[in-house]
N, CA, C and O of each residue as an XYZ file, in Angstrom:
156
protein
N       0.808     -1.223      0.000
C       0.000      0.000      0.000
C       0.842      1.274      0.000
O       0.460      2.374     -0.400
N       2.163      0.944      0.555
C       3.033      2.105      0.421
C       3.362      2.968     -0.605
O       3.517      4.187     -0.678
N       3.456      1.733     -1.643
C       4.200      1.664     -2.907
C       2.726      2.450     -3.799
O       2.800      3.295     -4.691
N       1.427      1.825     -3.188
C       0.706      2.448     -4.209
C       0.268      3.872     -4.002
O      -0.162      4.520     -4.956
N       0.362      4.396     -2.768
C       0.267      5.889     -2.368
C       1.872      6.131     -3.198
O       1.771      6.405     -4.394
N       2.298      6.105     -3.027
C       3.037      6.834     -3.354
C       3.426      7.111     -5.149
O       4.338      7.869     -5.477
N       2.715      6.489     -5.994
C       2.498      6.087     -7.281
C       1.353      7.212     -7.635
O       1.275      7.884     -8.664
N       0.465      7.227     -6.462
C      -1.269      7.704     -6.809
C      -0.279      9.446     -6.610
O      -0.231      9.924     -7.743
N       0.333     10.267     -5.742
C       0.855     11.246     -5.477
C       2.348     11.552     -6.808
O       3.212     12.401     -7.027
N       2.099     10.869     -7.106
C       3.209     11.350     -8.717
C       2.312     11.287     -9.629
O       2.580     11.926    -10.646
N       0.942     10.511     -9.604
C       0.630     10.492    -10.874
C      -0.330     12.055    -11.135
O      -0.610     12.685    -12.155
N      -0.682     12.299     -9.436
C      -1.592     13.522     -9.426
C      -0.821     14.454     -9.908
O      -1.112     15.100    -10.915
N       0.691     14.680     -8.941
C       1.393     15.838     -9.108
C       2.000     16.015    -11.080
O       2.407     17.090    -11.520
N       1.904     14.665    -11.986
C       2.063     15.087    -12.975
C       0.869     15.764    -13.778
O       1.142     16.383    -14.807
N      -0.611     15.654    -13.284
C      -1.797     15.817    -14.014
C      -1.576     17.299    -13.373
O      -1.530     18.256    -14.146
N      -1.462     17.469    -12.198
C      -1.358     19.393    -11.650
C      -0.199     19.620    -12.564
O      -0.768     20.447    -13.276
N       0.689     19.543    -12.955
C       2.011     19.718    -13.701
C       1.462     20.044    -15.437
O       1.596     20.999    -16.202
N       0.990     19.078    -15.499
C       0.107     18.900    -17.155
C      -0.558     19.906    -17.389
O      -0.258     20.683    -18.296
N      -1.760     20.094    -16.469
C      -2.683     20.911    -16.328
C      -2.422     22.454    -16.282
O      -2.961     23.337    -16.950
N      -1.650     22.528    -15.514
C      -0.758     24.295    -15.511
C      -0.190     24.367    -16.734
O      -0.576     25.414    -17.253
N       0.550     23.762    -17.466
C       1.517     23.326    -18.685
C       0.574     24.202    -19.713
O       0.729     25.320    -20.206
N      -0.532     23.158    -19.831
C      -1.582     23.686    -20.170
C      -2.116     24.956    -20.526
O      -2.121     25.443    -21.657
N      -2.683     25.590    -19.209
C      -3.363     26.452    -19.288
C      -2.112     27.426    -19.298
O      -2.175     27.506    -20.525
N      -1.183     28.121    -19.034
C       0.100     28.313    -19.389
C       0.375     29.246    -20.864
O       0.491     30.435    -21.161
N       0.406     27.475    -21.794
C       0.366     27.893    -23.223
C      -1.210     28.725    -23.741
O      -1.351     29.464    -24.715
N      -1.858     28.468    -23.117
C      -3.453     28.924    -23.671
C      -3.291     30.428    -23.480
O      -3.457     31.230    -24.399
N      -2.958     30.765    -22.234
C      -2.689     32.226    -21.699
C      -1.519     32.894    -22.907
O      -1.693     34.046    -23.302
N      -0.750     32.349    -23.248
C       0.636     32.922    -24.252
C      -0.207     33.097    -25.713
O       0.187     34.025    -26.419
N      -1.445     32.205    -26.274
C      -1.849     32.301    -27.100
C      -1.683     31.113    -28.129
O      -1.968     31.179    -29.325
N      -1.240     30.156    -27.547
C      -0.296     28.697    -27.390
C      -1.028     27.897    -27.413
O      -0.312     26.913    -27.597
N      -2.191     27.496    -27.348
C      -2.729     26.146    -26.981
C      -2.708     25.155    -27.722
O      -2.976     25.301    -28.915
N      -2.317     23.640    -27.090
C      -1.901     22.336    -27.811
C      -3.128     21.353    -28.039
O      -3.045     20.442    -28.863
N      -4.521     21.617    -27.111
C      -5.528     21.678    -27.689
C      -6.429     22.173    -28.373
O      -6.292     23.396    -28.356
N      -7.373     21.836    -29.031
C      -8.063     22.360    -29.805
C      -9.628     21.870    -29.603
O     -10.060     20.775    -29.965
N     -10.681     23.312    -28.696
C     -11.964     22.574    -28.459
C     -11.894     22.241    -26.763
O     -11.023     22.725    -26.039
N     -12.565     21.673    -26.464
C     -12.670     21.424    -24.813
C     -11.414     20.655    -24.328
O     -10.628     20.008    -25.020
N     -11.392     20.889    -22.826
C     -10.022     20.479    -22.445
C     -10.336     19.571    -21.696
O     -10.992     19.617    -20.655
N      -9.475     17.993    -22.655
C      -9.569     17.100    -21.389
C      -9.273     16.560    -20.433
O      -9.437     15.360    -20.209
N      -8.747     17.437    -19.654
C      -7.593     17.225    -18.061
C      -9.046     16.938    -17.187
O      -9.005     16.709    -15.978
């Protein structure tokens, strides 16, 4: 169970990571999607 907390807390901190990444480029005029965002 150790192993899987600690798997579940990298996988979040890359989706918060993604997600800023994200909205980021959208703000610059940048965006890598196109249409609704699916984070």
């Amino acid at each position: 169970p150790k192993q899987l907390n600690y798997i579940k807390r990298v996988r979040d901190l890359a989706r918060l990571i993604a997600n800023a990444y994200l909205t980021h480029r959208e703000e610059l005029g940048l965006p890598l999607l196109k249409g609704e965002n699916i984070g």
